[in-house]
PyMOL Python script that loads the backbone (N, CA, C, O; Angstrom):
from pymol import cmd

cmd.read_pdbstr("""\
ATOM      1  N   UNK A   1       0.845  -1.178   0.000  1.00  0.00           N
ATOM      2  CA  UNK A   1       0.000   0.000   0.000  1.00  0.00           C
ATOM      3  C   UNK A   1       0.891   1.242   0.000  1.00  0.00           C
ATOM      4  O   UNK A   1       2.007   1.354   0.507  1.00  0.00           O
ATOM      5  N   UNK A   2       0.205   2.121  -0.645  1.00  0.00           N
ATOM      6  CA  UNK A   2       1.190   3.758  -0.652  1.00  0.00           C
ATOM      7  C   UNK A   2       0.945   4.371   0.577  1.00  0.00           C
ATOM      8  O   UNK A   2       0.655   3.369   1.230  1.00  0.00           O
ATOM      9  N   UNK A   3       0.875   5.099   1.186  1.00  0.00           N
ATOM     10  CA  UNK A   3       1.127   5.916   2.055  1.00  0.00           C
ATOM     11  C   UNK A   3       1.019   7.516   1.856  1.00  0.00           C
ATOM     12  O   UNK A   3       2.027   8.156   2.151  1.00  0.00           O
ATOM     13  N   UNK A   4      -0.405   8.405   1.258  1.00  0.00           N
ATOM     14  CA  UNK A   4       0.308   9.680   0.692  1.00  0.00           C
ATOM     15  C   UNK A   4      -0.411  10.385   2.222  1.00  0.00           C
ATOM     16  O   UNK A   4      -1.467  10.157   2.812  1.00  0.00           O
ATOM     17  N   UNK A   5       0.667  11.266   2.468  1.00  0.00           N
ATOM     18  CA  UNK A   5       0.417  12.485   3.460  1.00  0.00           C
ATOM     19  C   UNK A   5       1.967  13.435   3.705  1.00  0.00           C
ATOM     20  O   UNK A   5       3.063  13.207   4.218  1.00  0.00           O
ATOM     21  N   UNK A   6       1.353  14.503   3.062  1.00  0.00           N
ATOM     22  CA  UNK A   6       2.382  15.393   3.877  1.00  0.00           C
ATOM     23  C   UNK A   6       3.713  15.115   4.739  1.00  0.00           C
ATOM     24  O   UNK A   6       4.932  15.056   4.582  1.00  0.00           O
ATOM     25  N   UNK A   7       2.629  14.965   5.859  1.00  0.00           N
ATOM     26  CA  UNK A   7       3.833  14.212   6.510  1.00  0.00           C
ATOM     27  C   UNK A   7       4.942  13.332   6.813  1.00  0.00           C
ATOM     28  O   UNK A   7       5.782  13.438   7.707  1.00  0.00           O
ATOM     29  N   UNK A   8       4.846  12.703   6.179  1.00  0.00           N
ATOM     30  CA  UNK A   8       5.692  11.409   5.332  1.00  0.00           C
ATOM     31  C   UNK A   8       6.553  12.216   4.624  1.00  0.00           C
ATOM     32  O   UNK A   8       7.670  11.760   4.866  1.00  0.00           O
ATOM     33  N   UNK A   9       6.673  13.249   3.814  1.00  0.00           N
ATOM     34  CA  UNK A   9       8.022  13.525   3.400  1.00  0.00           C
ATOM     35  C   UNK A   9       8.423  14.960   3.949  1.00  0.00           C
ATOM     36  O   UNK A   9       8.085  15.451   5.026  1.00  0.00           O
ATOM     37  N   UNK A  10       9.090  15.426   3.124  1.00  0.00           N
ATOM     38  CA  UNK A  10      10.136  16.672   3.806  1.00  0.00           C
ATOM     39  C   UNK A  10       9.427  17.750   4.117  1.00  0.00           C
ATOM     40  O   UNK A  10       8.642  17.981   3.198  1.00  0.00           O
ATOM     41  N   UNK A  11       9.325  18.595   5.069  1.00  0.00           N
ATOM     42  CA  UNK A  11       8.508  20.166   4.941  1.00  0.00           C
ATOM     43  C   UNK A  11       9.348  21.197   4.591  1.00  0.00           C
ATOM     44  O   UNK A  11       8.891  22.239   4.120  1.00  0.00           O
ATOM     45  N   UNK A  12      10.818  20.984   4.812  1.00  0.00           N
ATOM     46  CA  UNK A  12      11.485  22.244   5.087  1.00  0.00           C
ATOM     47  C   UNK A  12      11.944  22.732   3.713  1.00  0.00           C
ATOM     48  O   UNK A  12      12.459  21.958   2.907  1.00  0.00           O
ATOM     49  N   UNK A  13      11.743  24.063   3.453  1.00  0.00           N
ATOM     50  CA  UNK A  13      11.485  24.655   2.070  1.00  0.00           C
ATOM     51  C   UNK A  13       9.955  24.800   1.513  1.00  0.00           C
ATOM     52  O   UNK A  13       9.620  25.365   0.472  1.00  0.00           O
ATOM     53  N   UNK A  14       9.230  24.241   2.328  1.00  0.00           N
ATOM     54  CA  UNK A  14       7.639  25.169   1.722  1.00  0.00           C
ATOM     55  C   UNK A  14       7.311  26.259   2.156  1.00  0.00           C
ATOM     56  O   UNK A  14       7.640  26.789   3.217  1.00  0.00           O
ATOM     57  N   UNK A  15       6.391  26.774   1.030  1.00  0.00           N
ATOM     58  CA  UNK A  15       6.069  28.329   1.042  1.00  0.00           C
ATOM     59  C   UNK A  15       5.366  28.342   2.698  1.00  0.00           C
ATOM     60  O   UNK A  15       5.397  27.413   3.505  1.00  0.00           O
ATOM     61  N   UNK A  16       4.902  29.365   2.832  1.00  0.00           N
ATOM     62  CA  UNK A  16       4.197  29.626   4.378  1.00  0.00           C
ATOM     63  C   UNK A  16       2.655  28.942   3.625  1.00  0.00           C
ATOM     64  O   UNK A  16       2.115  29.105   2.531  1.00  0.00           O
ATOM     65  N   UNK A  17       2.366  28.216   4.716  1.00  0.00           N
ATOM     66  CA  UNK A  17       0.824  27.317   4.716  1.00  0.00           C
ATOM     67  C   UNK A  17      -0.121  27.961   5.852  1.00  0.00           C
ATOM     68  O   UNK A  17       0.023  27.896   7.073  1.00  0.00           O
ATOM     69  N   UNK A  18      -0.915  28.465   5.264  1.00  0.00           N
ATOM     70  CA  UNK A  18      -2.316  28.526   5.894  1.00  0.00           C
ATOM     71  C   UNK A  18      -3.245  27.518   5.836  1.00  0.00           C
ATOM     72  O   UNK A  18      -3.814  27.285   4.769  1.00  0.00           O
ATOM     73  N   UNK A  19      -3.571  26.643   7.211  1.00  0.00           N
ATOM     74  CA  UNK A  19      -4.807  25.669   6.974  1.00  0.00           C
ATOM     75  C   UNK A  19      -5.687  26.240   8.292  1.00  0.00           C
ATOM     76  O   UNK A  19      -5.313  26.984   9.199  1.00  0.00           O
ATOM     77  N   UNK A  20      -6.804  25.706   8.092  1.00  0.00           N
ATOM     78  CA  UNK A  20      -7.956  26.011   8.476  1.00  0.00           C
ATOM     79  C   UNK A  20      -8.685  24.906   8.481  1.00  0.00           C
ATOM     80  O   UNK A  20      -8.824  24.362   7.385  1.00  0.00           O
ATOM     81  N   UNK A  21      -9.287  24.327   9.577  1.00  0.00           N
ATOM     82  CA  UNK A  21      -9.901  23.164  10.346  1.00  0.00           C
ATOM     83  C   UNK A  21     -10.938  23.546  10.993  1.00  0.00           C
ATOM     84  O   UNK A  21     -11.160  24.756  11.029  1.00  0.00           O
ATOM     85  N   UNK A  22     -12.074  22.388  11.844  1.00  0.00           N
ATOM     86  CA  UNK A  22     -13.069  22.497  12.324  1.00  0.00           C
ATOM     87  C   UNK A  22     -12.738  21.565  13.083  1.00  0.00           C
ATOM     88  O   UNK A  22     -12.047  20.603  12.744  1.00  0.00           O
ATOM     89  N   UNK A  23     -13.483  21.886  14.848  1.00  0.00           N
ATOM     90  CA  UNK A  23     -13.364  21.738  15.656  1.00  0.00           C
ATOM     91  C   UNK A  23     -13.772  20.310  15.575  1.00  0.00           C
ATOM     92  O   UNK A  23     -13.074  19.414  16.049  1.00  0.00           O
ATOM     93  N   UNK A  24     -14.879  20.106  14.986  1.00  0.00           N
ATOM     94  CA  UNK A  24     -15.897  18.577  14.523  1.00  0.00           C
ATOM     95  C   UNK A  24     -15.294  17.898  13.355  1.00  0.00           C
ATOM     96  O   UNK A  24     -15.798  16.910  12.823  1.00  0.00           O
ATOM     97  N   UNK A  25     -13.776  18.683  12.833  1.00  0.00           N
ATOM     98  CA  UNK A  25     -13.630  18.425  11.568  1.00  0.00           C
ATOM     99  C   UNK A  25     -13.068  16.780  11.584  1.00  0.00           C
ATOM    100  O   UNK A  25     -12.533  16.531  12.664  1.00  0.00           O
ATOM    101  N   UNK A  26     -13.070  15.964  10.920  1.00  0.00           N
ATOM    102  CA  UNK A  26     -12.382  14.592  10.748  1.00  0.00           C
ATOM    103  C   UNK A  26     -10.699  14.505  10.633  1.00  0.00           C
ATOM    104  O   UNK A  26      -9.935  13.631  11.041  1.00  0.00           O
ATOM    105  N   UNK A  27     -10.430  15.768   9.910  1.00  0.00           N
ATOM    106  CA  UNK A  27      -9.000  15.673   9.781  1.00  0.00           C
ATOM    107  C   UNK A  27      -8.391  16.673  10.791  1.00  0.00           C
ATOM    108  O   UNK A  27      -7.264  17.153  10.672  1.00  0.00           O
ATOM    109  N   UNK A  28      -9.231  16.930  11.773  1.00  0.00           N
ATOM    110  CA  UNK A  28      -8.312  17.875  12.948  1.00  0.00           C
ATOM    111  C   UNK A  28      -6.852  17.646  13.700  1.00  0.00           C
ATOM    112  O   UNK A  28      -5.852  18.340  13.886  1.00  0.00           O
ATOM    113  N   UNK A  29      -7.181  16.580  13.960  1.00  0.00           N
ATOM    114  CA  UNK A  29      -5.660  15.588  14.346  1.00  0.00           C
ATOM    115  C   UNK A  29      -4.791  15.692  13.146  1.00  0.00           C
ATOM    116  O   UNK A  29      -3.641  15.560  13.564  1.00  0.00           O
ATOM    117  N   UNK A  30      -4.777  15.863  11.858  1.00  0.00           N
ATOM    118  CA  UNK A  30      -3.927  15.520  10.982  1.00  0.00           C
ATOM    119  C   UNK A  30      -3.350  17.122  10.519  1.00  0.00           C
ATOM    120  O   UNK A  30      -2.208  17.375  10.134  1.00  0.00           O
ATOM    121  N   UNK A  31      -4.456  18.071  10.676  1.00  0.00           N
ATOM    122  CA  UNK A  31      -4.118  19.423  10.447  1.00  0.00           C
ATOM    123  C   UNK A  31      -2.884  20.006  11.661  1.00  0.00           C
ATOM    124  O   UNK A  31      -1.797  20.531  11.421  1.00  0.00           O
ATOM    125  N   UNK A  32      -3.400  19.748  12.758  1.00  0.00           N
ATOM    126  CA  UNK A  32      -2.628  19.855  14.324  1.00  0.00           C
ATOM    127  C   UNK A  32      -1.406  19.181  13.527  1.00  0.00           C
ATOM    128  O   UNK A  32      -0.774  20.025  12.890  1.00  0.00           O
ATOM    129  N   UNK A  33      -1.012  18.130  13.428  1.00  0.00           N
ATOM    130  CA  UNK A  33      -0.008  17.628  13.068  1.00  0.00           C
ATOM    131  C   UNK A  33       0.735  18.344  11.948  1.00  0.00           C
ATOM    132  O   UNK A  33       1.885  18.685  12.224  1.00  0.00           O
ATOM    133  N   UNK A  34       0.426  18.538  11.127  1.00  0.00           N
ATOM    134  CA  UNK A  34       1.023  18.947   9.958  1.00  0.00           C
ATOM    135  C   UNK A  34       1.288  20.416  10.523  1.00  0.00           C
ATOM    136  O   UNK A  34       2.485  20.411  10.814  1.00  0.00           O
ATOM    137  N   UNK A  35       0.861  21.426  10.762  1.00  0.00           N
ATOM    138  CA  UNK A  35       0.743  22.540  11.475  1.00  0.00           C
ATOM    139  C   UNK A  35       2.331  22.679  12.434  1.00  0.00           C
ATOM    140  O   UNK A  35       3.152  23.583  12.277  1.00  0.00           O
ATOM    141  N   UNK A  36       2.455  21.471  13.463  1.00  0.00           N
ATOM    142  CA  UNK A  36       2.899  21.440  14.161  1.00  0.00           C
ATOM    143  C   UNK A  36       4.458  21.120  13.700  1.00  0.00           C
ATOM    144  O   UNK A  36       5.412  21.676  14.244  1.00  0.00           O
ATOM    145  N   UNK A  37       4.609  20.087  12.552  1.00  0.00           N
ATOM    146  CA  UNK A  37       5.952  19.345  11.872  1.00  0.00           C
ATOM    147  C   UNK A  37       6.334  20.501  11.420  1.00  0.00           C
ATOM    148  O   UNK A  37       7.353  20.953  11.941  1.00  0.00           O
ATOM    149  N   UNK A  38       5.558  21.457  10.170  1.00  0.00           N
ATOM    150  CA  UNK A  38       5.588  22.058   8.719  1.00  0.00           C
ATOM    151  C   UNK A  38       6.427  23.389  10.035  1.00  0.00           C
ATOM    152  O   UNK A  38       7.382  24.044   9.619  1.00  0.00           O
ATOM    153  N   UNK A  39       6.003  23.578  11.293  1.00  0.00           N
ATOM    154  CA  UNK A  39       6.526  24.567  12.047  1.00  0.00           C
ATOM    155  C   UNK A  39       7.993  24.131  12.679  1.00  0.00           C
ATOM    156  O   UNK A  39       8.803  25.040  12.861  1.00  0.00           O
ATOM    157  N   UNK A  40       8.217  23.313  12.884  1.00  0.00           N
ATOM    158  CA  UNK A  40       9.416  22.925  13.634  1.00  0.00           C
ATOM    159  C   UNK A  40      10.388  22.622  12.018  1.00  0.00           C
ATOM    160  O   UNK A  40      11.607  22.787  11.991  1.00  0.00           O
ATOM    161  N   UNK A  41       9.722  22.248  10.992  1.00  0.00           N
ATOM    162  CA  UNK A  41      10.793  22.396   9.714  1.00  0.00           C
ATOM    163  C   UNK A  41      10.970  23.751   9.283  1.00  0.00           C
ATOM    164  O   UNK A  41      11.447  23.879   8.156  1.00  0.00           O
ATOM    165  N   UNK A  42      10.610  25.114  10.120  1.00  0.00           N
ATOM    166  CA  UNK A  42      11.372  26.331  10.070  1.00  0.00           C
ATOM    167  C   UNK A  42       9.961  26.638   8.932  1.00  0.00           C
ATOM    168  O   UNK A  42      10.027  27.676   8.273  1.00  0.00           O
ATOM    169  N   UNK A  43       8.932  25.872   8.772  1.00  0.00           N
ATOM    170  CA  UNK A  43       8.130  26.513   7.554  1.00  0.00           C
ATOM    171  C   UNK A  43       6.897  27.654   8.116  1.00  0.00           C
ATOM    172  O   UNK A  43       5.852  27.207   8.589  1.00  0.00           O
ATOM    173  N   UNK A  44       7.122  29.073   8.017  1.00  0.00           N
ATOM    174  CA  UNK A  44       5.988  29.770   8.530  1.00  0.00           C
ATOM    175  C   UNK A  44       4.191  28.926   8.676  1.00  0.00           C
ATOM    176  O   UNK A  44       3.982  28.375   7.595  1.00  0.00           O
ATOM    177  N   UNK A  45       3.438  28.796   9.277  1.00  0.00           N
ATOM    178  CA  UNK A  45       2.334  28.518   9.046  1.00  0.00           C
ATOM    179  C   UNK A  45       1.701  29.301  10.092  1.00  0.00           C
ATOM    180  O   UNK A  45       2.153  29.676  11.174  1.00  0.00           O
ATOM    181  N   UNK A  46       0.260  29.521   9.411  1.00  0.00           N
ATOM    182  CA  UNK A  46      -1.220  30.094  10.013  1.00  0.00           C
ATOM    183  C   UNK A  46      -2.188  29.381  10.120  1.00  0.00           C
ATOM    184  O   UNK A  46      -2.776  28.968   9.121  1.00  0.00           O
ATOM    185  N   UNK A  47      -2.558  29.084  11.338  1.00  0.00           N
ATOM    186  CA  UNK A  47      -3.707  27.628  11.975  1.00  0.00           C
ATOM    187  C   UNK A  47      -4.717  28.520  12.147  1.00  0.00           C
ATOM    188  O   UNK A  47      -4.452  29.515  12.821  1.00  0.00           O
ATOM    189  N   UNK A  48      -6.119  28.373  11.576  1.00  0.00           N
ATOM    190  CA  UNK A  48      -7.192  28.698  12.082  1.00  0.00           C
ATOM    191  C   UNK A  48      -7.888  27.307  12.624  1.00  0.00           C
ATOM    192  O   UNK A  48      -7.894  26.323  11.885  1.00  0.00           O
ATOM    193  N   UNK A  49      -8.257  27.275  13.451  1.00  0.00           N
ATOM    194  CA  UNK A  49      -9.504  26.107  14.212  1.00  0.00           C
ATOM    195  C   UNK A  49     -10.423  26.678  14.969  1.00  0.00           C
ATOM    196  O   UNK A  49     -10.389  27.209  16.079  1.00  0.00           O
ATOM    197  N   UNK A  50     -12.043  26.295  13.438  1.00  0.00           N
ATOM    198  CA  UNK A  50     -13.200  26.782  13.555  1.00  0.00           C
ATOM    199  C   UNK A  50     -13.851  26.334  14.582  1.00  0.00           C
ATOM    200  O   UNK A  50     -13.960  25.108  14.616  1.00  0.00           O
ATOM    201  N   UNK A  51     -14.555  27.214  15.857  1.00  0.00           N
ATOM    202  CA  UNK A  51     -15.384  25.875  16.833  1.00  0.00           C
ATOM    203  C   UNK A  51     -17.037  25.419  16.299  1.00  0.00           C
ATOM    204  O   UNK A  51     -17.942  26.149  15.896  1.00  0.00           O
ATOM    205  N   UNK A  52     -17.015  24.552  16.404  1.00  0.00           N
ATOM    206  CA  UNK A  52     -18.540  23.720  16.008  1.00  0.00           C
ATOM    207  C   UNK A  52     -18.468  23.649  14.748  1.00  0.00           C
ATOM    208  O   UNK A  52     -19.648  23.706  14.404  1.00  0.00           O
ATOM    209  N   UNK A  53     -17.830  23.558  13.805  1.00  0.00           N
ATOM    210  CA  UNK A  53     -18.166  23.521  12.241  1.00  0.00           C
ATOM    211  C   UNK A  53     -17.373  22.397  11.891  1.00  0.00           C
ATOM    212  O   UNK A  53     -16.326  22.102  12.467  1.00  0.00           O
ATOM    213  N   UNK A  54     -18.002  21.617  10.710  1.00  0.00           N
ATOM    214  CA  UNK A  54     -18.111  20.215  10.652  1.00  0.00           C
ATOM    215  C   UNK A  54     -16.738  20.123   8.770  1.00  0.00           C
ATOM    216  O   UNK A  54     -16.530  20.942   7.874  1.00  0.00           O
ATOM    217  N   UNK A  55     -16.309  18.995   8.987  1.00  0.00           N
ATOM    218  CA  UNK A  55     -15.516  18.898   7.458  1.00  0.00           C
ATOM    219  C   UNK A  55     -16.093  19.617   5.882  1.00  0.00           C
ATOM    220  O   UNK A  55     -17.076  19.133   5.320  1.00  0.00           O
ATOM    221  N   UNK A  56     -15.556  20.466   5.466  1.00  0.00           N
ATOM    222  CA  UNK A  56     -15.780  20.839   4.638  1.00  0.00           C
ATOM    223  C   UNK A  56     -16.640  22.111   4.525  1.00  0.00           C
ATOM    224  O   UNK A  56     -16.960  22.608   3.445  1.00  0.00           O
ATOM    225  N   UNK A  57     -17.001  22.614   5.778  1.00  0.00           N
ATOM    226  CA  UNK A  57     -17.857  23.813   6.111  1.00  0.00           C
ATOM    227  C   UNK A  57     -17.674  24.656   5.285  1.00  0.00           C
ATOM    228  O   UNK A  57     -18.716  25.149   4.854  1.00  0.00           O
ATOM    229  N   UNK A  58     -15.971  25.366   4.518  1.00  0.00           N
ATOM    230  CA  UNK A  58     -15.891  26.132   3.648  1.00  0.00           C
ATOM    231  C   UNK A  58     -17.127  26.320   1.998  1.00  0.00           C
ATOM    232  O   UNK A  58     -17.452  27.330   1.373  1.00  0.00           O
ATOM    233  N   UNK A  59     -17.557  24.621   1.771  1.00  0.00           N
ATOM    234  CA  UNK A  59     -18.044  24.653   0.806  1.00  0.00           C
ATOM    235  C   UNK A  59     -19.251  25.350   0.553  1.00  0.00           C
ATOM    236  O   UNK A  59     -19.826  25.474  -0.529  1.00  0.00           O
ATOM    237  N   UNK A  60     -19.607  25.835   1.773  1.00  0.00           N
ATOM    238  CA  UNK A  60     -21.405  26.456   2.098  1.00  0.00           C
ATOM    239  C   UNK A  60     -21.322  27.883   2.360  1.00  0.00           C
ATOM    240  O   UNK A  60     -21.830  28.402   3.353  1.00  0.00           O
ATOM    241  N   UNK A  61     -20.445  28.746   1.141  1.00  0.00           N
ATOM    242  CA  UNK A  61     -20.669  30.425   1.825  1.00  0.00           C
ATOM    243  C   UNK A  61     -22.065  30.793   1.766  1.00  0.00           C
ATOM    244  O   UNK A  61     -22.571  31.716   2.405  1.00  0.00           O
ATOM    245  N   UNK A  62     -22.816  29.814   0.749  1.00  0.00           N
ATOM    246  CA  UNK A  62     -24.184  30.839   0.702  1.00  0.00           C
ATOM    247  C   UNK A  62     -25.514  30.216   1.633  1.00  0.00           C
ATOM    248  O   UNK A  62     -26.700  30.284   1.313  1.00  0.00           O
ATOM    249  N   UNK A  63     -24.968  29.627   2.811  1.00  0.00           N
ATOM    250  CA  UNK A  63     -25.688  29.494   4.013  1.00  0.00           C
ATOM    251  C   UNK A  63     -24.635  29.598   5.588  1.00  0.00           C
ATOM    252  O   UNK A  63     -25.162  29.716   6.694  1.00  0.00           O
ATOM    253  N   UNK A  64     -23.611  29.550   5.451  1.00  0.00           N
ATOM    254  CA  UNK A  64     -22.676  29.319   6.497  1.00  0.00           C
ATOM    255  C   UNK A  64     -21.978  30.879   6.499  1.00  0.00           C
ATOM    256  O   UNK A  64     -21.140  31.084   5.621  1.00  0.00           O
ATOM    257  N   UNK A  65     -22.300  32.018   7.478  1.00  0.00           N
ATOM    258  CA  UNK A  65     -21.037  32.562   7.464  1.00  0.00           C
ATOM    259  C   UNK A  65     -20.070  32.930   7.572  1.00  0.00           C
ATOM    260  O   UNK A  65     -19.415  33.852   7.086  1.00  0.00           O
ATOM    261  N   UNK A  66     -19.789  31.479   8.900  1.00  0.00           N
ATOM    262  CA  UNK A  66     -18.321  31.282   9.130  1.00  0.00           C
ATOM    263  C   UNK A  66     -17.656  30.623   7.915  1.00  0.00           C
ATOM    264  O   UNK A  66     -16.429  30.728   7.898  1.00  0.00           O
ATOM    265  N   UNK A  67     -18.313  29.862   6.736  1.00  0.00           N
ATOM    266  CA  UNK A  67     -17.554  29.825   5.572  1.00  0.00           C
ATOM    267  C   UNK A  67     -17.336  31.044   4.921  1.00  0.00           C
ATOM    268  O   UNK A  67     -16.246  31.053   4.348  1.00  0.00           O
ATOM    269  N   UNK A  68     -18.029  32.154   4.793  1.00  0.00           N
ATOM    270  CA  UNK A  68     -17.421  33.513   4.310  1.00  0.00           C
ATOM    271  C   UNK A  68     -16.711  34.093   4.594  1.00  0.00           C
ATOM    272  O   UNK A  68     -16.104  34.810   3.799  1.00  0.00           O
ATOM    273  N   UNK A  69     -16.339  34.026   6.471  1.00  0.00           N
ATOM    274  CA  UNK A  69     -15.361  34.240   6.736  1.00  0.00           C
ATOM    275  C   UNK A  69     -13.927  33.726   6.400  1.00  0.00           C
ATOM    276  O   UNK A  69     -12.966  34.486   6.283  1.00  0.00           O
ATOM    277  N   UNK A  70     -13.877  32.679   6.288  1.00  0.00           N
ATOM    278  CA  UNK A  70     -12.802  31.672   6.130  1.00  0.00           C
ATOM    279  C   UNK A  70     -12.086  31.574   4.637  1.00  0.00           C
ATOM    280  O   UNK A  70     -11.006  31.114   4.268  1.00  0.00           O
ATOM    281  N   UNK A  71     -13.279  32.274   3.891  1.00  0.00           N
ATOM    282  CA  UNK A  71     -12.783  32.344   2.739  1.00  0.00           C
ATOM    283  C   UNK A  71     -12.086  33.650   2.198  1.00  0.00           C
ATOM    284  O   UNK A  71     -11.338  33.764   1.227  1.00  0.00           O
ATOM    285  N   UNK A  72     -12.555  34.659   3.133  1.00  0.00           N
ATOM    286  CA  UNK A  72     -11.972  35.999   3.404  1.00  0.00           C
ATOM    287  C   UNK A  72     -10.296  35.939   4.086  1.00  0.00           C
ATOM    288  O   UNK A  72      -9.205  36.450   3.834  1.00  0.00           O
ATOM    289  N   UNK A  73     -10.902  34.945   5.123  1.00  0.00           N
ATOM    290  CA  UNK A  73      -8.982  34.727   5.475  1.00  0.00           C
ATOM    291  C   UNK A  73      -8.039  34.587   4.813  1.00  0.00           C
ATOM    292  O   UNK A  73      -7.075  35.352   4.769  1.00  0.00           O
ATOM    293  N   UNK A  74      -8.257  33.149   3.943  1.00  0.00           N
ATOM    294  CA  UNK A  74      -7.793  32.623   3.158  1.00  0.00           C
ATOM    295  C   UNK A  74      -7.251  33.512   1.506  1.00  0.00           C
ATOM    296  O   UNK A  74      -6.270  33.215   0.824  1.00  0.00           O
ATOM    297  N   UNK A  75      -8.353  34.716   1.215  1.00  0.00           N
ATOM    298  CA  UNK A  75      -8.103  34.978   0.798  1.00  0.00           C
ATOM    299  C   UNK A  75      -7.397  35.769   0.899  1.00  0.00           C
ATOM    300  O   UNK A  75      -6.645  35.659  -0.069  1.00  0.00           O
ATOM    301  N   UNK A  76      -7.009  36.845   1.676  1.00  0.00           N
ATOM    302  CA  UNK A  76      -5.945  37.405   2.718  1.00  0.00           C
ATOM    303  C   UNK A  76      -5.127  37.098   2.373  1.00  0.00           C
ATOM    304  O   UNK A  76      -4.448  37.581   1.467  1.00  0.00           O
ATOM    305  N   UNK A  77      -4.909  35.970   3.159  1.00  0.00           N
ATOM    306  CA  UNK A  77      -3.770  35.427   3.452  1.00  0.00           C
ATOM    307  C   UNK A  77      -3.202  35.579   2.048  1.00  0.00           C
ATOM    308  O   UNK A  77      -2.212  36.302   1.935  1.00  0.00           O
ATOM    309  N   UNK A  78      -3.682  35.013   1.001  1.00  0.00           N
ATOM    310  CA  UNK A  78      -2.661  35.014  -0.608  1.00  0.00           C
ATOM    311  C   UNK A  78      -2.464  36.407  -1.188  1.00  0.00           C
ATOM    312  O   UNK A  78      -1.649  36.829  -2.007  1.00  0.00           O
ATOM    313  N   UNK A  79      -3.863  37.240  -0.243  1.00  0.00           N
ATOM    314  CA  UNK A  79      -3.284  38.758  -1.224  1.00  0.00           C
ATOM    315  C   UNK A  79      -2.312  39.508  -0.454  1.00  0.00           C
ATOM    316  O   UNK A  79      -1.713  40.469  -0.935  1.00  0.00           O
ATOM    317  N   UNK A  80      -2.074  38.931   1.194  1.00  0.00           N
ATOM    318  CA  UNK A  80      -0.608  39.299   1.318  1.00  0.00           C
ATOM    319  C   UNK A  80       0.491  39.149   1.228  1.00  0.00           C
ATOM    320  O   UNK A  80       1.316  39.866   1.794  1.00  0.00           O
ATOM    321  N   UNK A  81       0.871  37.801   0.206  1.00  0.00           N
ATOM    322  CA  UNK A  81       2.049  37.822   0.317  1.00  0.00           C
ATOM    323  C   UNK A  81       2.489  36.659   0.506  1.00  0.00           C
ATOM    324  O   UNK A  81       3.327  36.004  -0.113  1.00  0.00           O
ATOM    325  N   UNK A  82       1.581  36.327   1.830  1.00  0.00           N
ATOM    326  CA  UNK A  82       2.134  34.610   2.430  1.00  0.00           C
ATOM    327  C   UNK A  82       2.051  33.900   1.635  1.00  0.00           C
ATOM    328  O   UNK A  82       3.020  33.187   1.377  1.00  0.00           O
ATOM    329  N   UNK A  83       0.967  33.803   0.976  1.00  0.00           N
ATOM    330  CA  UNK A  83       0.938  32.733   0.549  1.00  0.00           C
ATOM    331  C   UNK A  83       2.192  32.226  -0.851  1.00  0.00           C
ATOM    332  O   UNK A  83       2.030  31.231  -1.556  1.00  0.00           O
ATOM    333  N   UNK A  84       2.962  32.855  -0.925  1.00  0.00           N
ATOM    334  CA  UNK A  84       4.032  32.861  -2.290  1.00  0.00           C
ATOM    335  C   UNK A  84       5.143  32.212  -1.640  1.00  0.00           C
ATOM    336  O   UNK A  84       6.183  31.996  -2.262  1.00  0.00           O
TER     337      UNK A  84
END
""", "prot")
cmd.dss("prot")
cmd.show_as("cartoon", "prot")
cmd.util.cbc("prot")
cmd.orient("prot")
């Protein structure tokens, strides 16, 4: 079997990572993690962790508007800079 995750290979030399998780999310443990490695490999990162909002919450701006928010971050985040 393959094995694909992030974590499994190198971090050091990626651009600065912004992720963004939910408190209910499924991959919270794996975001924490990656968050946590991608930082100790010297790689800038920005953790948002949404409370009560469930995997994939971003996909619903036009009922959710903590997904509007998040997409405002996110978008931020690339029109400053970080994200390059």
């Amino acid at each position: 079997s393959v094995a694909a995750s992030p974590l499994l290979g190198p971090l050091e030399g990626l651009p600065p990572l912004f992720l963004t998780c939910a408190t209910n999310e499924v991959l919270l443990d794996d975001a924490l993690l990656l968050a946590r490695a991608a930082a100790l490999a010297g790689v800038p990162v920005e953790l948002r962790v949404e409370a009560g909002l469930f995997h994939l919450w971003i996909l619903w701006p036009h009922i959710l508007p903590e997904a509007v928010a998040s997409l405002g971050r996110i978008a931020g985040f690339i029109g400053s800079g970080s994200g390059t």
